[in-house]
Wavefront OBJ file of the C-alpha trace (Angstrom):
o trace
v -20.255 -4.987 -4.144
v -16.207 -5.643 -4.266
v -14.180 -5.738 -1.564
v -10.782 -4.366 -1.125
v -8.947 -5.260 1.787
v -5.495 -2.774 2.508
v -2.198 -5.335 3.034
v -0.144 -4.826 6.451
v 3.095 -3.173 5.618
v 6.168 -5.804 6.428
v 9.539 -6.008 5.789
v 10.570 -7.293 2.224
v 12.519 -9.688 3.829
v 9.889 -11.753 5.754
v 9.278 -15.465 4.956
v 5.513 -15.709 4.658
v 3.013 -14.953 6.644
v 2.357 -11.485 4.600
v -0.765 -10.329 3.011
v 1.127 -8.725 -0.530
v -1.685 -10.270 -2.781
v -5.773 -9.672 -2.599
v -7.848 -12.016 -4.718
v -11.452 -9.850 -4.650
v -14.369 -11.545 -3.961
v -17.938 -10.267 -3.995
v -20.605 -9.494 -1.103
v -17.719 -8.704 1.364
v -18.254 -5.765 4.066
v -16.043 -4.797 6.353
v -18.419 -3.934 9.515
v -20.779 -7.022 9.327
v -19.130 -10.301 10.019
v -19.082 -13.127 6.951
v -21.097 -16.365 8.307
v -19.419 -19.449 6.411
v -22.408 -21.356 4.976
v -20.242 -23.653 2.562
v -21.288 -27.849 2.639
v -17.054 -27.897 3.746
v -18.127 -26.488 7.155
v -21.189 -28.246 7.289
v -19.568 -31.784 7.094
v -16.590 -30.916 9.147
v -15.288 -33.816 11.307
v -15.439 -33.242 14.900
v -11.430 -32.397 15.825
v -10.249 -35.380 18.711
v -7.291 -33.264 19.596
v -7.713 -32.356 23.624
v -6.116 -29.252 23.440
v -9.575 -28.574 20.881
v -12.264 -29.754 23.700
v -12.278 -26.031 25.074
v -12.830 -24.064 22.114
v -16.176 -23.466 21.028
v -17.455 -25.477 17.950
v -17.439 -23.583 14.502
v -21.157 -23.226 14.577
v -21.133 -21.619 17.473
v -18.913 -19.698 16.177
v -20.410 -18.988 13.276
v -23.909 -18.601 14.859
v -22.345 -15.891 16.751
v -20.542 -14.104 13.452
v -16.862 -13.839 13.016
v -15.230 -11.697 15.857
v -11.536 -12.510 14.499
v -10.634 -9.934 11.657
v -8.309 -11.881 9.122
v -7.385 -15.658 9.651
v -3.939 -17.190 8.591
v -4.505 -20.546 7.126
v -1.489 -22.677 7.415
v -1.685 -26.595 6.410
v 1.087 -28.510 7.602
v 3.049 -31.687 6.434
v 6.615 -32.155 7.574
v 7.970 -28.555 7.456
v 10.082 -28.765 10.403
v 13.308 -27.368 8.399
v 11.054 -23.925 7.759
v 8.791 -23.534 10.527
v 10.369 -21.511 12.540
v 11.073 -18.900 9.638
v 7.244 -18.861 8.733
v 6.157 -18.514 12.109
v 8.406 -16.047 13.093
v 7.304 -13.498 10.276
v 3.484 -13.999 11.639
v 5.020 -12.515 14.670
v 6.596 -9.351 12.736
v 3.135 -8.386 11.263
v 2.269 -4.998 11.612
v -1.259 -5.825 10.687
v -3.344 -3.639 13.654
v -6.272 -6.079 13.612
v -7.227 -8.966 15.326
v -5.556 -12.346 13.676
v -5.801 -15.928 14.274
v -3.049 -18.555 12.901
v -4.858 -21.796 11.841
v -2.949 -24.575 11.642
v -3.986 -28.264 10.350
v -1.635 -30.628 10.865
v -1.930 -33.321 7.962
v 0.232 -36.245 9.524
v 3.407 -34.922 10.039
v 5.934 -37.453 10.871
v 8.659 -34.866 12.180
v 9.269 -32.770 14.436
v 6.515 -29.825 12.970
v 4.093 -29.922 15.614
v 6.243 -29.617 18.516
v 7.970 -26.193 16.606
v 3.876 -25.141 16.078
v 3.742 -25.376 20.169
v 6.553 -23.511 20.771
v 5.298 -20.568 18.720
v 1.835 -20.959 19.791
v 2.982 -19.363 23.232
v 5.106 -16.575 21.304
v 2.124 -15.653 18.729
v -0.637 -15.677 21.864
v 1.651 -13.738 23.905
v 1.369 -10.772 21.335
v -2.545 -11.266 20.697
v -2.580 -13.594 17.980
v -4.891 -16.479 18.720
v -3.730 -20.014 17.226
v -6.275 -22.493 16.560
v -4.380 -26.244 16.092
v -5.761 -29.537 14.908
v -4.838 -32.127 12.905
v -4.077 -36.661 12.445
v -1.682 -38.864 12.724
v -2.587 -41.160 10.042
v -0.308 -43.228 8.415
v -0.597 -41.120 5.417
v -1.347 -37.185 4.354
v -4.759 -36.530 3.341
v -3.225 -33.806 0.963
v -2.951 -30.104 0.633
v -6.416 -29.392 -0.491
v -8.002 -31.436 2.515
v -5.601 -30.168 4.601
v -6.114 -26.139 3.551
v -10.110 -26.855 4.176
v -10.017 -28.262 7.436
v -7.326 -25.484 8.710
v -10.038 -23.123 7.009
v -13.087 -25.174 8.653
v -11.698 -24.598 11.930
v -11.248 -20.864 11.540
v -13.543 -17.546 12.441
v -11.870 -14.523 11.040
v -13.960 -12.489 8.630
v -11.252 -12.707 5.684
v -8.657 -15.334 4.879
v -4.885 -15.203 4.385
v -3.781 -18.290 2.790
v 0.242 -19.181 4.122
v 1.887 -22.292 3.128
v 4.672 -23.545 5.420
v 7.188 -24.803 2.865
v 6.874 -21.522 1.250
v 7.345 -18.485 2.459
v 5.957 -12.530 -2.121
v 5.819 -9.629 -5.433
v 8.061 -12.326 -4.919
v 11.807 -13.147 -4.046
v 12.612 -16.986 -4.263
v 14.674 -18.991 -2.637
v 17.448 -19.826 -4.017
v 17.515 -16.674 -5.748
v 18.511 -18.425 -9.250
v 15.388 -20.843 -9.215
v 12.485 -20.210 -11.801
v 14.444 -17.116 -13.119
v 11.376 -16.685 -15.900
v 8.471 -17.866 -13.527
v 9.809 -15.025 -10.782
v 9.512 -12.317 -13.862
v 6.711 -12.664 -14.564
v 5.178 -13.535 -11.468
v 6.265 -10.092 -10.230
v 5.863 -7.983 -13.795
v 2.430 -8.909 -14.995
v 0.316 -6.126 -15.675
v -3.027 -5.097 -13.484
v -4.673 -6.349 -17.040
v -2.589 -9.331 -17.157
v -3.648 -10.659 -13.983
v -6.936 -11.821 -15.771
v -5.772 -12.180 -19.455
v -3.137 -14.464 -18.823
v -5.104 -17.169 -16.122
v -4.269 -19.548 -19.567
v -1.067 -20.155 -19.333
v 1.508 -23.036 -17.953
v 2.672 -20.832 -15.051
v -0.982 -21.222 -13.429
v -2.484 -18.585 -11.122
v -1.648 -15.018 -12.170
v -1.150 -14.595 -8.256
v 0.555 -17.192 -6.461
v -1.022 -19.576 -3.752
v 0.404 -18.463 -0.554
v -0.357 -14.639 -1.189
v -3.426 -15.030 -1.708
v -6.519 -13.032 0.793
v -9.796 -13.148 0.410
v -12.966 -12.768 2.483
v -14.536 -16.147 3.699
v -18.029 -15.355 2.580
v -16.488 -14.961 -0.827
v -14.018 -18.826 0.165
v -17.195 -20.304 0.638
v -18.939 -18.891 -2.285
v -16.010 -20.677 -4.868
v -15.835 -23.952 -2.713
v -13.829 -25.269 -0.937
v -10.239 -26.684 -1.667
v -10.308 -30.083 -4.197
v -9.181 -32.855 -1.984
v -7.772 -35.703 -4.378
v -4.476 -35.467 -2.371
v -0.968 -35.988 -4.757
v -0.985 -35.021 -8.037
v -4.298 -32.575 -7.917
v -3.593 -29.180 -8.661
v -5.990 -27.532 -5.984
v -5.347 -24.226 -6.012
v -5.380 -24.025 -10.089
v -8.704 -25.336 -9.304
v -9.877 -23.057 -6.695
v -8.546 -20.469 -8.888
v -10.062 -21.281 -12.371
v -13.933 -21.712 -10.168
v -12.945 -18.217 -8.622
v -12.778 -16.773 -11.894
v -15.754 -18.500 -13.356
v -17.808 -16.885 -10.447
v -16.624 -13.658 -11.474
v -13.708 -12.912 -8.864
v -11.106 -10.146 -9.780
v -7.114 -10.297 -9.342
v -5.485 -7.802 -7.518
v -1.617 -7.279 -6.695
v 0.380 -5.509 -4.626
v 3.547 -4.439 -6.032
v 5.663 -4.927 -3.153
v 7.990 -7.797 -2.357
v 6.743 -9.212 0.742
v 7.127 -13.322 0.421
v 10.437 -15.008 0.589
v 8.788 -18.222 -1.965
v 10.534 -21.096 -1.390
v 12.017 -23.639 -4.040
v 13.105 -27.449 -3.075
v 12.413 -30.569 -4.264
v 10.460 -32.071 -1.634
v 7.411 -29.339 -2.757
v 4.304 -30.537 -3.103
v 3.592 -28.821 -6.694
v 6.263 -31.367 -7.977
v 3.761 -34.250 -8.116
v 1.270 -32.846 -10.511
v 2.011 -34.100 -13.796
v 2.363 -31.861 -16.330
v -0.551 -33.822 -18.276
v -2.883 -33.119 -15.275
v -2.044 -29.293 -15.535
v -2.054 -29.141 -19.435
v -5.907 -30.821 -19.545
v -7.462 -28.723 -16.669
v -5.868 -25.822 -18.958
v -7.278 -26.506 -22.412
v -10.427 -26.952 -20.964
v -10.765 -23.405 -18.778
v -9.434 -22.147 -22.582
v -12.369 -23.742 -24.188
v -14.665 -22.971 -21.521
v -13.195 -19.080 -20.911
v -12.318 -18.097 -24.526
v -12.731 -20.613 -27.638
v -16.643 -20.805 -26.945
v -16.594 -17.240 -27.602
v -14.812 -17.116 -30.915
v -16.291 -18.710 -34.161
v -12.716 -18.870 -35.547
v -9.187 -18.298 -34.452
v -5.645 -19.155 -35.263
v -2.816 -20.994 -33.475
v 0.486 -19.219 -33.092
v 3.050 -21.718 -33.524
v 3.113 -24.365 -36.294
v 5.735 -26.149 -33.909
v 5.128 -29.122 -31.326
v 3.265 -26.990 -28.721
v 0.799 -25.734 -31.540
v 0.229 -28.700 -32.569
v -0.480 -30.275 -29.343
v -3.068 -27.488 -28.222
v -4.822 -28.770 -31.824
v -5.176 -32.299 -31.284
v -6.100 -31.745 -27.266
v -9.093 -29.191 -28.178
v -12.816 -30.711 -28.875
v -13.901 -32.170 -32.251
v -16.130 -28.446 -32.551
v -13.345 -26.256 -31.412
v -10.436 -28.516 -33.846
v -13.062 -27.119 -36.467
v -13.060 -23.441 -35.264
v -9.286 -23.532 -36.002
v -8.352 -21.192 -39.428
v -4.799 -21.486 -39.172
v -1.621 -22.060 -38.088
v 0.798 -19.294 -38.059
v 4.662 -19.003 -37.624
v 7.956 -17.270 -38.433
v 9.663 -20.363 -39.233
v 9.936 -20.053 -42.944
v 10.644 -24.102 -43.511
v 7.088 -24.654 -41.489
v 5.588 -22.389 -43.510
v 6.613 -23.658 -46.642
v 5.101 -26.914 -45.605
v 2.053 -24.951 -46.168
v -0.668 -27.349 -44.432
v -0.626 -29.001 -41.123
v -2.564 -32.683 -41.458
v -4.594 -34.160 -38.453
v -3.314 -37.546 -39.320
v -4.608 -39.158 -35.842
v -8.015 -37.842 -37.105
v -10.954 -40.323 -37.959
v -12.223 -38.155 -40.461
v -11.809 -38.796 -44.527
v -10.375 -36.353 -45.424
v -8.000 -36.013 -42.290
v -8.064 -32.485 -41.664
v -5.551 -30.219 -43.220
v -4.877 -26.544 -41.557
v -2.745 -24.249 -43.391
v 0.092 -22.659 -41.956
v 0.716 -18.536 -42.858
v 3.366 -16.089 -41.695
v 1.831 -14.294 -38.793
v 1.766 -11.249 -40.671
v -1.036 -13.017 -43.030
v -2.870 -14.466 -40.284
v -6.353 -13.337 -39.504
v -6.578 -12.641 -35.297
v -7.910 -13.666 -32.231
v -5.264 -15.504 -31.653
v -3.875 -18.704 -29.109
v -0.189 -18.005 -28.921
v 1.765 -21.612 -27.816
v 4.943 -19.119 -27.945
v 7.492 -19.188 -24.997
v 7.586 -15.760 -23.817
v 10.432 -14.372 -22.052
v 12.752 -16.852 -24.555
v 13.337 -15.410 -27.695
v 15.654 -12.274 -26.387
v 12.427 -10.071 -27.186
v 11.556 -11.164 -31.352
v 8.606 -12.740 -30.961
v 7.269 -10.061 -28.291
v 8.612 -6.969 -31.221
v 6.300 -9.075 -34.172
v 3.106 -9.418 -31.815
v 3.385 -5.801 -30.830
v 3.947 -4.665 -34.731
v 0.317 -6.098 -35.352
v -1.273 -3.768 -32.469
v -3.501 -6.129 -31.099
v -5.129 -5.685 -27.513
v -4.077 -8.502 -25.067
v -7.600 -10.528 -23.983
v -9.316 -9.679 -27.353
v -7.132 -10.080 -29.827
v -5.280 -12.391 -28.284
v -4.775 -15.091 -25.448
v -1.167 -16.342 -24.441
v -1.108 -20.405 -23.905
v 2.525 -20.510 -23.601
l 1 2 3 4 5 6 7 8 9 10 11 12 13 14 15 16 17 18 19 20 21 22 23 24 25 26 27 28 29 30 31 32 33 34 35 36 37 38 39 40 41 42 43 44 45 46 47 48 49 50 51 52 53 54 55 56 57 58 59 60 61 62 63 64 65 66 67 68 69 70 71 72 73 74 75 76 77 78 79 80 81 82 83 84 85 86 87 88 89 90 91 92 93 94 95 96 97 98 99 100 101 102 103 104 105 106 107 108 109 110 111 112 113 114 115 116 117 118 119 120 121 122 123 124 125 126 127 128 129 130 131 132 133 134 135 136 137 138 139 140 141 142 143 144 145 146 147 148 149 150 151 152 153 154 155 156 157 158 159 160 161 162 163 164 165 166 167
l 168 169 170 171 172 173 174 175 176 177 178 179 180 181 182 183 184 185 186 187 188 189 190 191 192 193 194 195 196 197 198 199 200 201 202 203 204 205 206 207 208 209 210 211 212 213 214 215 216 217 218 219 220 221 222 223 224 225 226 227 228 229 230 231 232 233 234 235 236 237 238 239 240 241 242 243 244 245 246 247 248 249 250 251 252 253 254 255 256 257 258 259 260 261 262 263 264 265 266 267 268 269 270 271 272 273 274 275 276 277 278 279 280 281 282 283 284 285 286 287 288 289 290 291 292 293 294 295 296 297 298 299 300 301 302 303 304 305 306 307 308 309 310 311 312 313 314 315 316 317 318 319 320 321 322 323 324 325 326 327 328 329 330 331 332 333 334 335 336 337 338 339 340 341 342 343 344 345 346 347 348 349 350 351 352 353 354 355 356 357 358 359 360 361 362 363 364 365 366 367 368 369 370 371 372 373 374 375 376 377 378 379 380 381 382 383 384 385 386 387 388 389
């Protein structure tokens, strides 16, 4: 059974704290309370914080089944400068359930927790019941340990992930940031939302939109928790599709997403993010196909080549390109390649190349060209073809 949660109307204008985006799980039901059986919950650390003594402990509150409707999961780490924005729009929901804001406060060294105070006051005077725990350690524990405890300490039946530091479809902030990224965050297709989980913009629905039930969080796993430099929610994302978890939009703009330098998505090298990639490709599509070709004799082509397995290098037909100097070159050689002969992979005009396809070509880039000579071949998106752009 799927679940399909409906998204409180709010104005376009809010800074987070909005449910725009559903990510479906399975085994959901509206009228009989989730119990959270995931090992996350199991090994959760007893909080220390006093103001955390009265509230009952999350097996109790589990034992007793989720009485909160929707939780807002909110990890914290020196946010002071947009706190008061995020928190604010929690306030303007219109959602007419019951909602808790948990917050997890990963060692915040400014002024955050005193701003989370304030509001807790503002958000329980209009029903909304805050949950608030966190450290004080010298350093963060990171996001994904951070988005697991704040999700640990919560009862509500289904989850609204809302990240602090950003604020959904989506208007960003500045308004002239990730120009591309914003397109096509807010113009993928229904279709799209699953066909195009390969490429370099990671999840087809963005982190702090995301909604799910917590049966359904507990069912993926929880949150990696490597701290900098791990990509957790491409993680949690890429398991949620391997479990077989749908994407759903809505096509409103809802979430003000903020850009500035100081975000955490900045220290993931793009290495990191190109590896866990190739693999969910391999893993999701190439094991499926016994041959394919690259689209793009160029750098990026290239480089999807040499990063694939020895049996998938093999699976590899062709190259294929518009660039007539590339194609004249007619063969690509594997010269890092231990193998006598190296490899050599001829490279064809895409009109002469034999589909599925991996396409390493920008889209959005090309003032509409290459998108005109893919749709002249009439190919179906997620069959045909995958985009690894």
């Amino acid at each position: 059974m799927s679940e399909e949660v409906g998204a409180p109307r709010s104005p376009s204008s809010a800074a987070g704290g909005q449910v725009p985006f559903l990510l479906e799980g399975l085994c959901a039901c509206d009228s009989v309370p989730a119990k959270c059986k995931c090992p996350a919950a199991l090994s959760a650390p007893v909080p220390d914080n006093p103001q955390l003594q009265s509230r009952a402990s999350l097996d109790s509150i589990i034992g007793k089944g989720c009485r909160i409707q929707v939780s807002v999961v909110l990890p914290v780490h020196n946010t002071e400068c947009w706190l008061d924005e995020c928190l604010k729009s929690i306030v303007e929901q219109d959602f007419e359930g019951t909602m808790e804001l948990s917050v997890f406060n990963d060692a915040s060294k400014d002024n955050s927790i005193n701003i989370i105070e304030k509001w807790k006051l503002k958000l329980e005077d209009v029903g909304i019941r805050v949950v608030i725990d966190g450290h004080d350690s010298p350093q963060p524990q990171g996001v994904g340990f951070a988005k697991n405890q704040a999700v640990i300490q919560s009862s509500g039946t289904y989850l609204c992930f809302l990240d602090s530091i950003i604020g959904c479809q989506v208007r960003r902030e500045p308004l002239d940031s990730t120009e591309r990224y914003t397109r096509w965050i807010n113009n993928l297709t229904p279709g799209q939302l699953l066909t195009q989980v390969f490429t370099s913009h990671g999840p087809t629905v963005i982190m702090p939109t995301w909604f799910c039930s917590r049966e359904w969080f507990c069912h993926v796993g929880k949150f990696n928790e490597g701290g900098k430099g791990v990509p957790e929610d491409l993680l949690f994302f890429y398991e949620h599709i391997r479990k077989g978890g749908g994407v759903f939009r809505v096509d409103q703009c809802l979430l003000q997403y903020r850009y500035h330098p100081q975000a955490a998505t900045h220290s993931v090298l793009e290495g990191t993010i190109w590896n866990h990639r190739v693999r969910f490709l391999e893993d999701r599509a190439l094991k499926h196909w016994t041959s394919f070709t690259i689209w793009n004799a160029g750098k990026q082509g290239r480089k999807l080549y040499r990063s694939l397995s020895p049996a998938n290098q093999k699976k590899v037909a062709a190259f294929c390109d518009v660039d007539e100097n590339k194609i004249a070159k007619g063969f690509y050689t594997y010269q890092e390649s231990k193998e006598r002969p190296k490899p050599k992979i001829p490279i064809l005009h895409f009109r002469d190349a034999t589909p599925p396809f991996i396409i390493c070509v920008k889209l959005d880039l090309t003032g509409g060209a290459f998108e005109e000579n893919l749709n002249t071949l009439d190919l179906k998106e997620g069959l045909d073809y995958h985009h690894f752009n």
